[in-house]
C-alpha positions as CSV (number, residue, x, y, z in Angstrom):
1,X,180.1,60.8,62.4
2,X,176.7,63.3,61.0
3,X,175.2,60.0,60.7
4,X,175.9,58.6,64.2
5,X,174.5,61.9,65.4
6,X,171.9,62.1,63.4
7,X,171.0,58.5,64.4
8,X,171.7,59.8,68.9
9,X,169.1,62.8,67.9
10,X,166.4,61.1,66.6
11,X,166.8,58.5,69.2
12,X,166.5,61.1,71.8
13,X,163.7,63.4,69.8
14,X,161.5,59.6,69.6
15,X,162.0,59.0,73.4
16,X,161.1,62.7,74.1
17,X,158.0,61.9,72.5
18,X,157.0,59.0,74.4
19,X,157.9,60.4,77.5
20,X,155.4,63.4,76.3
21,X,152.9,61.5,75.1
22,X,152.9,59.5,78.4
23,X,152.1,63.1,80.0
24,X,149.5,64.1,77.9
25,X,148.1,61.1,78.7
26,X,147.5,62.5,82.4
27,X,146.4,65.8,81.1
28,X,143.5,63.9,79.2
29,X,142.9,62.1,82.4
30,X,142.8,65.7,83.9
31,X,140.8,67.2,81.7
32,X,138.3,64.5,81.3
33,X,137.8,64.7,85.1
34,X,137.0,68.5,84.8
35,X,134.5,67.4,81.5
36,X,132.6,64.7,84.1
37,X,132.8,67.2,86.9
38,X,132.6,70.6,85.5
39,X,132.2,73.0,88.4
40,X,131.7,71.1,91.0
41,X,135.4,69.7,89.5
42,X,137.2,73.1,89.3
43,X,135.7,73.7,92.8
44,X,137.0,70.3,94.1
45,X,140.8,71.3,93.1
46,X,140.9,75.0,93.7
47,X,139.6,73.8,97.5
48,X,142.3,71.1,97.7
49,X,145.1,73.3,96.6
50,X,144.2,75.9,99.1
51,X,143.9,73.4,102.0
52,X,147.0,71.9,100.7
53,X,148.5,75.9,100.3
54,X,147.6,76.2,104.2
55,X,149.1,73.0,105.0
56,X,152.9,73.1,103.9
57,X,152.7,77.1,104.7
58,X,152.8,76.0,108.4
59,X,154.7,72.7,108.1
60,X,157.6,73.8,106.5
61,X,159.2,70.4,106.2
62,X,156.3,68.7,104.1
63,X,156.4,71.7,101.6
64,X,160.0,71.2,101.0
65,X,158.8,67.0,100.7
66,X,156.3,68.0,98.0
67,X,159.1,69.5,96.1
68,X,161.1,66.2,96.4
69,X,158.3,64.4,95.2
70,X,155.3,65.8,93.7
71,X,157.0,67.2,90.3
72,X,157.2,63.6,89.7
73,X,154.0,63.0,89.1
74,X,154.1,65.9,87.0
75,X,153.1,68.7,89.2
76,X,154.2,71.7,87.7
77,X,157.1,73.1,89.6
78,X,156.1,76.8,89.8
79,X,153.5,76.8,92.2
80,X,155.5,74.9,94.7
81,X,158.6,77.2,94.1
82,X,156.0,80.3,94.7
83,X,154.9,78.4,98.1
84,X,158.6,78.0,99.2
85,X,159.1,81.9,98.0
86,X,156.0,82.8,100.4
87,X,157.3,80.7,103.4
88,X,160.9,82.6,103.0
89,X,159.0,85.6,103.8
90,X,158.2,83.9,106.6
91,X,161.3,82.3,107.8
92,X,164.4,83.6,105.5
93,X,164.6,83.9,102.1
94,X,168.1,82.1,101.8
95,X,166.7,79.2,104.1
96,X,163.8,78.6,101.6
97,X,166.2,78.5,98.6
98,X,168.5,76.3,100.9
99,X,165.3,73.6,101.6
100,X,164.4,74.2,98.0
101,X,167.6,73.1,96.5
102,X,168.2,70.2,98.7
103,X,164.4,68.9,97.6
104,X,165.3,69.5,94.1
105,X,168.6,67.3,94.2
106,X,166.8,64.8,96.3
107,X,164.0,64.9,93.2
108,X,166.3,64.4,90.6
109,X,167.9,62.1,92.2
110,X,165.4,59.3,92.8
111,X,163.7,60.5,89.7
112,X,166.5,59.2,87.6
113,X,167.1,55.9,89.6
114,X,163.2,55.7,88.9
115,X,163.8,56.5,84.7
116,X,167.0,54.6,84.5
117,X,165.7,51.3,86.7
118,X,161.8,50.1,86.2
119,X,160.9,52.6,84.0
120,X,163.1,51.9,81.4
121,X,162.1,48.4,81.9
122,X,158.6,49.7,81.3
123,X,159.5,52.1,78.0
124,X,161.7,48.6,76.6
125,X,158.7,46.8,76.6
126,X,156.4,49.0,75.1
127,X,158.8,49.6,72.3
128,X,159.3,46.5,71.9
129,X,156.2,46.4,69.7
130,X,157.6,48.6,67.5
131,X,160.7,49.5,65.6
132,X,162.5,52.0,68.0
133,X,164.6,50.8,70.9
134,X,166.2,52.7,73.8
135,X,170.1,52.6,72.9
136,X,171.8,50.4,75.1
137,X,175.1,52.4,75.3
138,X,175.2,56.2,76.2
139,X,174.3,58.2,73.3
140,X,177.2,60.8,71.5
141,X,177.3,64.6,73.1
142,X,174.6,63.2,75.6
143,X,176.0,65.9,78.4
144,X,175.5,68.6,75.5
145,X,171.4,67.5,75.0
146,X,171.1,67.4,78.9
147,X,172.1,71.3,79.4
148,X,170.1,72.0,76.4
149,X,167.3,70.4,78.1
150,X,167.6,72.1,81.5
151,X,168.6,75.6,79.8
152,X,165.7,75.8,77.5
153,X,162.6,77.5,78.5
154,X,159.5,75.6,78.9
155,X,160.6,72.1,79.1
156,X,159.7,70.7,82.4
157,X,162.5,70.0,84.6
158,X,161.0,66.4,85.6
159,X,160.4,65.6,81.7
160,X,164.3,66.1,81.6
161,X,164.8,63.8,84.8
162,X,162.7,61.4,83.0
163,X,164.6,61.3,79.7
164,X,168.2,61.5,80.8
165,X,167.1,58.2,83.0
166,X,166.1,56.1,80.4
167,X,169.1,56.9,77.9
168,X,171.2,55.8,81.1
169,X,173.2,59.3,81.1
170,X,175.9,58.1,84.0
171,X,175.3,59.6,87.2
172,X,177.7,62.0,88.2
173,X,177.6,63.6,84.7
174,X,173.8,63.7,85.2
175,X,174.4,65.8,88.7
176,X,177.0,67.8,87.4
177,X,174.7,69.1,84.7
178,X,171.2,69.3,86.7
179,X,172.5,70.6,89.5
180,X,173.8,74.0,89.5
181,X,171.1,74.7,86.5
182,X,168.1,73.4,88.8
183,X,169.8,75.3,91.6
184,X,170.4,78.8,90.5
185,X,167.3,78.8,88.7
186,X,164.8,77.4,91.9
187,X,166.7,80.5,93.8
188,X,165.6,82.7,91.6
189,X,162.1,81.8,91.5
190,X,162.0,81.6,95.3
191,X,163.4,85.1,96.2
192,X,161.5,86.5,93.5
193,X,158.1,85.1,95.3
194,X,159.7,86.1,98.1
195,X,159.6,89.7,97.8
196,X,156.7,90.1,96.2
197,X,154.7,88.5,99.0
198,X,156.9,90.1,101.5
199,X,156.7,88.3,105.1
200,X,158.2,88.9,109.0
201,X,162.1,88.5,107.4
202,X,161.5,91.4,104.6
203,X,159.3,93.6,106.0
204,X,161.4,96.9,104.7
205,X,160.5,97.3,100.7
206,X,164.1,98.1,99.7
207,X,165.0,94.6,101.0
208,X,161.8,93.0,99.4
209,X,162.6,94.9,96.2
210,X,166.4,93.8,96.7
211,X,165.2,90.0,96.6
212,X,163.1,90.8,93.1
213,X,165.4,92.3,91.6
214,X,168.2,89.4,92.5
215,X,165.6,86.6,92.0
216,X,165.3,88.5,88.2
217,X,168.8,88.7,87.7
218,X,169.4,84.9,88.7
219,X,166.5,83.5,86.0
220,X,168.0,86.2,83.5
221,X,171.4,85.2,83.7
222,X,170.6,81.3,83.2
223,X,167.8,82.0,80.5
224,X,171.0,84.3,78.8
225,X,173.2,80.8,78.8
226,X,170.9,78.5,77.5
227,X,170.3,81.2,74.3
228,X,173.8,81.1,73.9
229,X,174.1,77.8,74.0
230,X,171.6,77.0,71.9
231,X,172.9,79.4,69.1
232,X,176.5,77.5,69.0
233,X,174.5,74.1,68.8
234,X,173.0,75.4,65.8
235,X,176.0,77.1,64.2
236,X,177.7,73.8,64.7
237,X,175.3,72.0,63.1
């Protein structure tokens, strides 16, 4: 048995690596933009991103559409979550983290059809050329790695999507999991952005401060599980 899941681990620590390097493979693409660019680059983004900012402020159903989709392409998160926070000054905090949730579900969703169906066929192929393989059967205490993934601080929530799709993590086990971590964790974020930038909804700065300190609370709480979590992994071990 320490040998089998010695075996799952580094099966899942060499596909975490490929996924990674795939993404630090954009990140050189990014970067070598800004080296061709240089200024003119940077002022090329930062212009986009606010035109972008000014876009799905006022069209509330393509922000929430960018969160379904552009963490993908490995958009970090935050910045959209801040955007949703700002618009539930707007329009209701509890609506934003309603629209927010929904987009992340329908991101994870499609995100693991994407890992599990042609990407994998992709990721087979390049290993193929090498001595690793993707295992062909669900990997032992795969459920356990997946709310390590989504508890621990710093790993990108789409990396995790990516991963759990090519080792084939069944479905429903896969929502179960993402789901209510992804959830309580996005609401968080967004009431947190939501009273600090205040809007029409929160006007009064006990209710702003109200939704900070919630928002806090919500990130603390699930930050406070994965630590614990990750302790009895290790005692186990």
């Amino acid at each position: 048995m320490p040998q089998n899941l010695d075996s799952n681990k580094k099966k899942i620590l060499c596909l975490a690596a490929l996924v990674a390097s795939l993404f630090g493979l954009l990140f050189i693409i990014y970067f070598s933009f800004l080296g061709i660019f240089g200024e003119e680059g940077v002022k090329m983004l930062s212009n986009g991103w606010t035109l972008f900012e000014k876009f799905v402020l006022t069209n509330g159903f393509w922000l929430f559409c960018s969160i379904a989709i552009l963490p993908a392409l490995v958009l970090p998160v935050a910045p959209l979550l801040t955007l949703a926070g700002i618009w539930g000054g707007q329009h209701g905090p509890w609506l934003a983290c309603l629209y927010t949730v929904a987009a992340l579900l329908i991101n994870v969703s499609w995100t693991y059809w994407f890992a599990s169906k042609p990407g994998r066929s992709v990721i087979k192929t390049m290993l193929s050329k090498t001595k690793y393989k993707l295992p062909e059967k669900e990997p032992e205490n795969l459920t356990q790695w997946a709310i390590i993934l989504r508890l621990t601080p710093g790993v990108p929530f789409i990396f995790s999507n990516y991963i759990l799709g090519f080792l084939k993590m069944p479905f429903p086990s896969y929502l179960l999991v993402s789901a209510p971590i992804l959830s309580v964790t996005a609401c968080g974020y967004v009431l947190i952005f939501a009273g600090v930038f205040g809007g029409e909804k929160i006007e009064e700065s006990a209710a702003r401060w109200g939704y900070v300190y919630g928002g806090i609370a919500l990130v603390l709480v699930m930050t406070l599980i994965g630590r614990i979590i990750m302790r009895k992994k290790k005692h186990a071990n």
